[in-house]
C-alpha positions as CSV (number, residue, x, y, z in Angstrom):
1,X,2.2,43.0,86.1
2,X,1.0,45.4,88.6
3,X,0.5,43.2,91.6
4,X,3.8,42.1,90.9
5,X,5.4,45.5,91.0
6,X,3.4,46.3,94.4
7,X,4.9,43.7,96.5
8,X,8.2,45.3,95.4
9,X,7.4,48.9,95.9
10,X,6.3,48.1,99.5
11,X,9.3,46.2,100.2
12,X,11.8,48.2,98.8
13,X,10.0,51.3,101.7
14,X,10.2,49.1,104.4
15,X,13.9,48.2,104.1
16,X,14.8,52.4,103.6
17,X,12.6,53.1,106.7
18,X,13.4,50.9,109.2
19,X,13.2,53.2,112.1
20,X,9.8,55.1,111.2
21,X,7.3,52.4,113.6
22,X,9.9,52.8,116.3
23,X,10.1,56.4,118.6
24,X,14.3,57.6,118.6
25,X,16.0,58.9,121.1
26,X,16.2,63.0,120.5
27,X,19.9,64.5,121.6
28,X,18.9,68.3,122.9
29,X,21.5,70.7,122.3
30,X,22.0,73.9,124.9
31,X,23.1,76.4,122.2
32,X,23.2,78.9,125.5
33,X,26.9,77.0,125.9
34,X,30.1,77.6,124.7
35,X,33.3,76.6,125.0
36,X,36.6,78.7,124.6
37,X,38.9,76.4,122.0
38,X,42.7,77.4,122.8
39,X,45.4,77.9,120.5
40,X,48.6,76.5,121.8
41,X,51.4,78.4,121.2
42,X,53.5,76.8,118.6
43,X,56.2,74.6,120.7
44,X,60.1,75.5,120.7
45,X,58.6,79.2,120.3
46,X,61.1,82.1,122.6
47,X,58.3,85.3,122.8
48,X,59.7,88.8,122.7
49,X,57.7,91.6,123.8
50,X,58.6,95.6,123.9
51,X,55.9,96.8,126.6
52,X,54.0,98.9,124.7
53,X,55.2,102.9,125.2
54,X,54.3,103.5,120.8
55,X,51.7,101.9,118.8
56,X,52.1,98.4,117.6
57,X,53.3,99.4,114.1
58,X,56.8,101.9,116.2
59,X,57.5,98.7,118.1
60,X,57.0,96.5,115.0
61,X,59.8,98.3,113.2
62,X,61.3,99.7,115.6
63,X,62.6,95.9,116.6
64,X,62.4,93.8,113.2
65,X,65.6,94.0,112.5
66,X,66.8,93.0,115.9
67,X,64.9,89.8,116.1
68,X,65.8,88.7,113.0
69,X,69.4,88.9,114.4
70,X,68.6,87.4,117.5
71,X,66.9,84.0,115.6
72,X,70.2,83.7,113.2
73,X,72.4,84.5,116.3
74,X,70.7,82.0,118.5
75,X,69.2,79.6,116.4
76,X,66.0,79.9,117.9
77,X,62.6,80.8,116.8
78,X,62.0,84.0,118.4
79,X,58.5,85.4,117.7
80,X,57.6,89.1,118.6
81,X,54.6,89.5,119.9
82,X,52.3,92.5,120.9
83,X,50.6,93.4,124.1
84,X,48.1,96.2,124.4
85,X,48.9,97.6,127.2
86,X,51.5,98.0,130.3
87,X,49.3,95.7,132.5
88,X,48.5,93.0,130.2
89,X,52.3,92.7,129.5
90,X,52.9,92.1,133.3
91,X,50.0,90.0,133.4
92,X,51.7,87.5,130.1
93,X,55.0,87.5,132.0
94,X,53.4,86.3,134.9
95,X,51.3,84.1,133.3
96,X,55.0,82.4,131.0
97,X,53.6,83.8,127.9
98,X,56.6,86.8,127.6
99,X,59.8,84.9,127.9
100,X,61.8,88.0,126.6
101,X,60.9,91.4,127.2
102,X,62.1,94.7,126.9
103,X,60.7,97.3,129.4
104,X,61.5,100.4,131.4
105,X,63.1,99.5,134.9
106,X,59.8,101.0,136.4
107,X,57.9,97.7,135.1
108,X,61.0,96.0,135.7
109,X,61.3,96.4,139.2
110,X,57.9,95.7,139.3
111,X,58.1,92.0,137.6
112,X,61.3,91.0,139.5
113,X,58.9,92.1,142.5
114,X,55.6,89.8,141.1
115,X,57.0,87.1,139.7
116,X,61.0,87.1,139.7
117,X,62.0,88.2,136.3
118,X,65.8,88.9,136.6
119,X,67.7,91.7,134.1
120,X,70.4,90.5,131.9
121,X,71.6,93.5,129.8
122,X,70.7,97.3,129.8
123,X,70.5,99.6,126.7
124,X,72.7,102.3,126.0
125,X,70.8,105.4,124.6
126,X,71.8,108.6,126.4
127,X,73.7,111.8,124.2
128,X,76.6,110.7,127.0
129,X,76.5,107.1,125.7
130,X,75.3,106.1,128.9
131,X,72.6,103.3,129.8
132,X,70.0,105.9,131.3
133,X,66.8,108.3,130.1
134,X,65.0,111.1,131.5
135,X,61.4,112.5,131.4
136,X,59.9,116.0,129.8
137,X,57.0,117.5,131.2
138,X,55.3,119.6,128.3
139,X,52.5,122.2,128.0
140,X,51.6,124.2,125.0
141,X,53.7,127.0,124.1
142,X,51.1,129.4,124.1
143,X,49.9,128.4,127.6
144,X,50.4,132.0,129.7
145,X,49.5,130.0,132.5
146,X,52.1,127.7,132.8
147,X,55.7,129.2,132.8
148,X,57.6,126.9,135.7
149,X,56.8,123.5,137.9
150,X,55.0,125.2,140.5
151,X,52.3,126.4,137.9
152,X,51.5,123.6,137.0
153,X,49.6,122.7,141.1
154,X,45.6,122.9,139.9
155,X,46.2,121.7,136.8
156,X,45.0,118.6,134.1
157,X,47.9,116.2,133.5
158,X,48.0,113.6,131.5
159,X,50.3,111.0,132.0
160,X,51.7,107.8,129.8
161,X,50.1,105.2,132.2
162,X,51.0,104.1,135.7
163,X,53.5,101.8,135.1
164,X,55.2,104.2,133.0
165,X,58.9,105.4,134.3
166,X,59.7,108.8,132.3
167,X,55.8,109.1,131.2
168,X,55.1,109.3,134.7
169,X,57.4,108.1,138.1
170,X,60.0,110.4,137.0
171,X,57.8,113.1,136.9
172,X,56.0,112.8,139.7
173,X,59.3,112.1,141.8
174,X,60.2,115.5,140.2
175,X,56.8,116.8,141.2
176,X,57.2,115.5,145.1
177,X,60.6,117.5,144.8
178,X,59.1,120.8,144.5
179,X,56.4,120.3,147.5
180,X,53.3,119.3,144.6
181,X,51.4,115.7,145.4
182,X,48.9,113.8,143.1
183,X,45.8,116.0,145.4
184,X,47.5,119.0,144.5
185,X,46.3,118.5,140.6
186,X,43.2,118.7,139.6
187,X,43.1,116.0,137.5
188,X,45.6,113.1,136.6
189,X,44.8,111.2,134.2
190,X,46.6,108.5,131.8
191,X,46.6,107.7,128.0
192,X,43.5,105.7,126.9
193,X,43.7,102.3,124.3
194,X,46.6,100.1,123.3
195,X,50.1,101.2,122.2
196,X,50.6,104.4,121.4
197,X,50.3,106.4,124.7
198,X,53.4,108.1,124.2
199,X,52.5,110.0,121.3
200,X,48.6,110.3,122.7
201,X,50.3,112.5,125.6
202,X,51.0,114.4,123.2
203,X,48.6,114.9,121.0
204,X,46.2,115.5,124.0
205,X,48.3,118.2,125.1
206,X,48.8,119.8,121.8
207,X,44.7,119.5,121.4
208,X,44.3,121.4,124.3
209,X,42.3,118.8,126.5
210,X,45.2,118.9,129.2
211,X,47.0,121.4,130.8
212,X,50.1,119.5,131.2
213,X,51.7,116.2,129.8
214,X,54.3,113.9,131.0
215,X,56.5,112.0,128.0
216,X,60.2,110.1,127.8
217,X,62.8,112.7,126.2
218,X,62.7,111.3,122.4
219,X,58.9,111.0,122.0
220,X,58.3,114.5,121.1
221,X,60.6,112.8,117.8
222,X,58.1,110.2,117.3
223,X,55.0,112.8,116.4
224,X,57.1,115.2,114.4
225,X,55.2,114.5,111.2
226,X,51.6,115.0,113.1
227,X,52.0,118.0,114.7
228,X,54.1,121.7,114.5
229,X,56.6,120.7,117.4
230,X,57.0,124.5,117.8
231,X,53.1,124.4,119.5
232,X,54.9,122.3,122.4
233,X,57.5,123.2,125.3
234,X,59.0,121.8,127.6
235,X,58.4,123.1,131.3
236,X,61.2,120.8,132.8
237,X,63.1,117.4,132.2
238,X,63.7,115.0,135.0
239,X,66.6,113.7,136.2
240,X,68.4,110.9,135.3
241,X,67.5,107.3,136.0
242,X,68.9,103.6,135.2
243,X,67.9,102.8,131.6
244,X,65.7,100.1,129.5
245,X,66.5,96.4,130.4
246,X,66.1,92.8,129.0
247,X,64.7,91.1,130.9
248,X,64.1,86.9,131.6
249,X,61.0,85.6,132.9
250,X,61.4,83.2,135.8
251,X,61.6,79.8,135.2
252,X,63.1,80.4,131.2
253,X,66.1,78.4,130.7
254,X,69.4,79.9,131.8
255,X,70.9,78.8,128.4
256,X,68.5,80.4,126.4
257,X,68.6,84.2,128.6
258,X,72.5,83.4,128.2
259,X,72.7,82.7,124.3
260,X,70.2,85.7,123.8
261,X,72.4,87.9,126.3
262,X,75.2,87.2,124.3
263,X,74.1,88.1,121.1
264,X,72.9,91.5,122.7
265,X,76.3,92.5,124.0
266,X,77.6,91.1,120.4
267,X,76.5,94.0,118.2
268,X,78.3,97.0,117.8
269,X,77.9,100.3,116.1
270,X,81.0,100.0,114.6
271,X,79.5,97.2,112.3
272,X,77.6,98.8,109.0
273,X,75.1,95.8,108.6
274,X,74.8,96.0,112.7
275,X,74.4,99.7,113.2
276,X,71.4,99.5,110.7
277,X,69.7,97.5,113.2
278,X,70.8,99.3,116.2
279,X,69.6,102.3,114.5
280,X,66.1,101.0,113.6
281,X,65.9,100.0,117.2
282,X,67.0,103.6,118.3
283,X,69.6,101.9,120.7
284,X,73.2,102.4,120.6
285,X,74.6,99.4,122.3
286,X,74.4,97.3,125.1
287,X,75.7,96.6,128.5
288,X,75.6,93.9,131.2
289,X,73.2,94.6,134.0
290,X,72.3,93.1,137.2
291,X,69.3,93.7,139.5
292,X,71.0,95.8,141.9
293,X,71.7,98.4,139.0
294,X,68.1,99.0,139.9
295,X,67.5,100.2,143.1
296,X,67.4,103.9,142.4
297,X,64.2,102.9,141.5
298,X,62.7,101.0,144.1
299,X,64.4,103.8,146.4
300,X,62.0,106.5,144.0
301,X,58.9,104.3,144.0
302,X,59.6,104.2,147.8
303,X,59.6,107.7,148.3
304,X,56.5,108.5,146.3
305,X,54.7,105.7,148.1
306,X,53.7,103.3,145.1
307,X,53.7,99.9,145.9
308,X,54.6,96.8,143.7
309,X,52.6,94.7,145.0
């Protein structure tokens, strides 16, 4: 029985290891590389972006509403999405990932500049019903040192970022009006991290960490609940300039900036379920614009000798 059963035993091995007399091939694997995999955005996708003057969550609901009109208006699938910061929103219209946005005409100017973004409607938020804003420059109240624009030569300001219009060109325009230059501060310096740097000017200022802060008239709203608003003043507010546009990243089909335009310049205050989202969006309306409408700007960044490039 046994040296029947051996034969087997041995032959049954020999056909499960074939390979073991023979030396294999080895595959080596460099775990030192890596490869980036890319998620494609989702095809037939129309990307909305508000450059980032709040945090995430302000633009978030500050702008639900009105993309959820603009899909059922349109018909298309509109997605919001979120950059971190002034630059990298330039950098994603220039790159085609921003096919929407909504900026201040400081980065405006600046993308029709880059990479030929071209305005199709302006927002109307001023008391006067106009489409236009303004800048604040803000100490704290108790500062004995700072009483008008001239006091504040030798002292820290903090600014929203450098591509900010009312967080900053306005202001220094308004500086350069009263003889003060960037040397004449002693430090200028803009709000750190993603989103949020309006209210961050703020806060920093109220902390005590800068002398000086320069904000868009309505933020000082925004951080009601954080701070006592009475700690705050403002020295002076800038004046005037061309409001917040929509814009259309080059190369985005006239049909779609058209259809989107249109829905825009549909809504109207005068419409309860409408004025709910124009309300959310702090907007009141909205008006046709063209590039031209612009210039005051390039005309200010010309005089304070920024360049677009």
């Amino acid at each position: 029985m046994l040296k029947t059963v051996l034969p087997l035993i041995w032959l049954s091995l020999a056909l499960l290891l074939p390979g073991c007399d023979q030396e294999e091939a080895l595959v080596k694997v460099d775990l030192g590389k890596k490869e980036q995999v890319l998620h494609k955005a989702p095809v037939n996708v129309i990307t909305y972006a508000y450059l980032p003057q709040y945090s995430h969550t302000v633009s978030y609901e500050r702008h639900r509403l009105l993309v959820d009109f603009l899909r059922r208006e349109t018909g298309y699938n509109i997605k919001q999405v979120f950059p971190d910061t002034f630059d990298q929103h330039m950098d994603m219209v220039g790159q085609g990932r921003i096919d929407i946005s909504f900026v201040n005409p400081f980065v405006y100017v600046t993308l029709a500049h880059r990479y030929g973004s071209r305005v199709f409607a302006s927002v109307v938020e001023g008391p006067d019903s106009s489409s236009r804003f303004r800048g604040q420059i803000i100490c704290r109240a108790d500062n004995p040192a700072i009483a008008t624009l001239a006091d504040c030569r030798g002292k820290r300001w903090i600014a929203v970022d450098p591509n900010s219009a009312a967080g900053y060109l306005y202001a220094l325009g308004l500086f350069y009006s009263q003889g003060l230059r960037p040397e004449d501060f002693a430090e200028i310096a803009f709000a750190p991290g993603p989103g949020g740097k309006q209210e961050k000017v703020v806060l920093a200022v109220w902390a005590g960490k800068y002398d000086i802060g320069s904000i868009r008239e309505g933020t000082l709203n925004v951080v009601g609940e954080k701070i006592d608003l009475n700690e705050i003043r403002v020295i002076a507010t800038t004046p005037w300039y061309p409001g917040w546009v929509y814009s259309a990243r080059a190369g985005l089909d006239p049909e779609v900036t058209a259809r989107i335009a249109s829905a825009l310049l549909k809504l109207s205050s005068a419409d309860k379920e409408q004025r709910r989202i124009l309300d959310a969006a702090h907007i009141m309306g909205f008006v046709p614009a063209q590039d031209r409408d612009y210039d005051p700007i390039r005309n200010l960044v010309t005089q304070v000798g920024i360049h677009l490039d």
